[in-house]
C-alpha positions as CSV (number, residue, x, y, z in Angstrom):
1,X,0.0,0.0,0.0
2,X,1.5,3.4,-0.9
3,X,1.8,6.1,1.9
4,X,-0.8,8.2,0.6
5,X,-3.5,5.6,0.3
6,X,-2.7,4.9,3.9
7,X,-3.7,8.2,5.0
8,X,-7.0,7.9,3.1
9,X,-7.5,4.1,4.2
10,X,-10.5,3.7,6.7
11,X,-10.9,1.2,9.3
12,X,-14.6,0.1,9.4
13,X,-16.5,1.6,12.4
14,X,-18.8,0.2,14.4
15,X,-21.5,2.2,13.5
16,X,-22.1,3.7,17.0
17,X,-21.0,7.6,17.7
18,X,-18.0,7.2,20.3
19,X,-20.3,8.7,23.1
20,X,-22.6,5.7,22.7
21,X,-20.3,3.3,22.4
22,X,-18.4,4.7,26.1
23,X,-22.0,4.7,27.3
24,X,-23.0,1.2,26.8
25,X,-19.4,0.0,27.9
26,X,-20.3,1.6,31.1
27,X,-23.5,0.2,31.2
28,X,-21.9,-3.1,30.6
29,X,-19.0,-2.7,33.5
30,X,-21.9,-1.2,35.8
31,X,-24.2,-4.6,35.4
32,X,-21.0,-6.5,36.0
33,X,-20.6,-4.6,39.5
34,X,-24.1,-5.5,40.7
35,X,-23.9,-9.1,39.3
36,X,-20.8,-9.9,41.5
37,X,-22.7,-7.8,43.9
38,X,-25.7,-9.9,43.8
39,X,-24.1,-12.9,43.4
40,X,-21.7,-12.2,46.8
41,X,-24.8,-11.6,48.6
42,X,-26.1,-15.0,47.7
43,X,-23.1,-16.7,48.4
44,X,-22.2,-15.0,51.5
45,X,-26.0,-15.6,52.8
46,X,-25.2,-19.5,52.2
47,X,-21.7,-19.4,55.0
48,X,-24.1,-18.7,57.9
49,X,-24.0,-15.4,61.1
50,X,-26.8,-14.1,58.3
51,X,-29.5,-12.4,60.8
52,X,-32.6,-11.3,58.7
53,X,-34.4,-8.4,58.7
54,X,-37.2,-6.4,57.7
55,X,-36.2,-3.9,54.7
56,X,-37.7,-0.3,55.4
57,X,-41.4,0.1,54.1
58,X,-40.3,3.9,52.6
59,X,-37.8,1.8,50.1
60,X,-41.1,1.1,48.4
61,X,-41.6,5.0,48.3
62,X,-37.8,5.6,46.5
63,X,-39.1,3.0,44.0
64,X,-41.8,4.6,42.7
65,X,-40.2,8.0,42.9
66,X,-37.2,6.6,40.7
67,X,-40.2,5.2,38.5
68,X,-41.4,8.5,38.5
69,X,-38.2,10.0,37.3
70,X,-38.2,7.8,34.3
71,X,-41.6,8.8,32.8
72,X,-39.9,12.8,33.3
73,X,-36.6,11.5,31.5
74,X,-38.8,10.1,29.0
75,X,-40.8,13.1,28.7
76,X,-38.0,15.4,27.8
77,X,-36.4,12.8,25.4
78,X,-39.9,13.2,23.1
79,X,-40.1,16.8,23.8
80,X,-36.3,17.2,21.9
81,X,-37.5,15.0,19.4
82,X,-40.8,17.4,18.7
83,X,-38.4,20.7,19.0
84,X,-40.1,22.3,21.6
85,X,-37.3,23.2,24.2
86,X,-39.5,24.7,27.0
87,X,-40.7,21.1,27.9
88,X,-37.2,19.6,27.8
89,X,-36.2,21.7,30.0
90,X,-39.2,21.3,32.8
91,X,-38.8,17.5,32.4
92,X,-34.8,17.4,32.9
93,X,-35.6,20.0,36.1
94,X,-38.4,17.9,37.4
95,X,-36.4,14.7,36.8
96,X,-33.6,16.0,38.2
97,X,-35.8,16.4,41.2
98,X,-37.1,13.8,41.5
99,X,-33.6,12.3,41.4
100,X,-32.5,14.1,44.3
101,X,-35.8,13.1,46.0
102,X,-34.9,9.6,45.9
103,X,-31.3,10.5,46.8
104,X,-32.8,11.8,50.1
105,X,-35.6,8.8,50.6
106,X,-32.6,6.8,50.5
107,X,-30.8,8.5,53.3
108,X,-33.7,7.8,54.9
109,X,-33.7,4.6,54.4
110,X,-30.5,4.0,56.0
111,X,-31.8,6.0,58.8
112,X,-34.6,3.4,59.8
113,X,-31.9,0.9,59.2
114,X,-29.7,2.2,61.8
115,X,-32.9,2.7,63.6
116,X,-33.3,-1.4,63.4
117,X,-29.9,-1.9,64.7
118,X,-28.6,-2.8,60.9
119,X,-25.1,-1.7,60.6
120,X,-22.4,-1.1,58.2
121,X,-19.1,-3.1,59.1
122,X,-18.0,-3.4,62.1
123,X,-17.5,-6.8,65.0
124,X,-21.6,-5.9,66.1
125,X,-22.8,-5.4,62.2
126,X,-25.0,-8.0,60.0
127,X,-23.6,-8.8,57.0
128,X,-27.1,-8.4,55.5
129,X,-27.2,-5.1,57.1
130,X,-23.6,-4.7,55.2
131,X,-24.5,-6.0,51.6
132,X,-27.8,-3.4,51.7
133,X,-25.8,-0.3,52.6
134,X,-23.3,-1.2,49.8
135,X,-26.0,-2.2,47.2
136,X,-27.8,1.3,47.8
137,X,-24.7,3.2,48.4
138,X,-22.8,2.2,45.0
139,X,-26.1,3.0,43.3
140,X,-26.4,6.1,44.9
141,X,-23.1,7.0,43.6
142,X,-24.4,6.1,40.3
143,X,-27.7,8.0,40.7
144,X,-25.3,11.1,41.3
145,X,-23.0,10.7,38.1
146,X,-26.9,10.7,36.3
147,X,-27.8,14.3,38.1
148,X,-24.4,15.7,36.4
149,X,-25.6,14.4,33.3
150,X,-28.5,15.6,33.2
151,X,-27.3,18.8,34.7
152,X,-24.6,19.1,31.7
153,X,-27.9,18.7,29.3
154,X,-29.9,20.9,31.2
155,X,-27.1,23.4,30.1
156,X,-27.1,22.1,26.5
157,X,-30.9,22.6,26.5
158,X,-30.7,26.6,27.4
159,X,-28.0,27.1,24.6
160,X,-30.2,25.8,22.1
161,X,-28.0,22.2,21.6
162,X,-30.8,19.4,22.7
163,X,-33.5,19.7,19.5
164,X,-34.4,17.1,16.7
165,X,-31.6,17.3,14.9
166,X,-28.9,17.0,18.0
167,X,-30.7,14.2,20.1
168,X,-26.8,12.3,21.1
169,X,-26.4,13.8,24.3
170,X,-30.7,13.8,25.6
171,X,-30.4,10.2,24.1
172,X,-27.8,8.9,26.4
173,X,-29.0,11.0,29.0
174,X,-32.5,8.9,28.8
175,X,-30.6,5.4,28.5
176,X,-28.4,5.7,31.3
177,X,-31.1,7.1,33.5
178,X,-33.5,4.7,32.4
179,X,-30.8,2.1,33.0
180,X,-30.3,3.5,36.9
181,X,-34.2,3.5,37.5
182,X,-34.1,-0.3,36.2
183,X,-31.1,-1.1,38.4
184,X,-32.6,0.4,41.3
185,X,-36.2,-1.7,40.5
186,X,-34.2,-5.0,40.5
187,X,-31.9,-4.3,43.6
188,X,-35.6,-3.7,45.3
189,X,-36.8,-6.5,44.2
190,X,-33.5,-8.8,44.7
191,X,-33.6,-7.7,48.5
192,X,-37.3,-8.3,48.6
193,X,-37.0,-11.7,47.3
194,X,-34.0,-13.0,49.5
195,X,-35.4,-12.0,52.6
């Protein structure tokens, strides 16, 4: 091959704008996380000093506010798509939150948990108690990364950059926080079922 045709050679893509692609690799590494997560829990439950307890009733509250947040996510997604940037900007607001709603229903949460006497770590602590603060903690952490995001399109949105014809950034906005309201539905309904 001759230097210049090297130059003007292309590999084949994947067909998937970078951005996506990191997205769903993040996705990918994030599902992996909770899957050993999960799966430790399991194990862990099997090798015994495994004390039980009732989960708090208001986790059932953070559930249906994450729900919540999805149908507002979803809202602005198909107000880019229609142009009309007043909406997607009210729906990435109220979504946002909503987000920080659940953020503090979870804190709550691990109020009545210490409440209970279920504690992180420590020679008194249940490892039960343990693998709950780490399952809602990590995905808090998560939740958090989403409320920049959507910030950072919230800021796109008021410069005029989140419309039909520049939907990248809204888009993986949507997935990702779609994917974080799913997570959170299963980890609910993991501890619901394994206790």
């Amino acid at each position: 091959m001759h230097p210049s045709e090297t130059l003007t050679h292309k590999e084949p893509g994947t067909g998937l704008h970078p951005m996506r692609l990191v997205l769903i690799l993040l996705i990918i590494s994030i599902v992996m996380m909770f899957a050993a997560f999960t799966s430790g829990y399991i194990v862990r439950r099997e090798e015994g000093n495994w004390l039980e307890y009732a989960l708090p009733g208001s986790m059932l509250y953070t559930s249906i506010i994450i729900a919540l947040s999805s149908a507002t996510v979803q809202w602005a997604w198909v107000s880019a798509r229609k142009d009309n940037v007043r909406q997607v900007q009210i729906a990435l607001v109220l979504t946002m939150l909503l987000g920080v709603a659940f953020l503090y229903g979870q804190w709550q949460v691990w109020g009545e948990l210490v409440q209970n006497k279920v504690f992180f770590g420590g020679t008194d602590s249940n490892p039960a108690g343990s693998f709950t603060y780490v399952l809602m903690g990590v995905h808090g952490f998560h939740l958090i990364t989403g409320l920049i995001f959507l910030l950072i399109v919230l800021g796109k949105s008021f410069r005029y950059q989140v419309h039909s014809r520049q939907m990248l950034a809204i888009s993986n906005c949507s997935i990702y926080w779609h994917f974080l309201g799913g997570l959170w539905l299963y980890l609910y309904l993991f501890l619901l079922l394994n206790h």
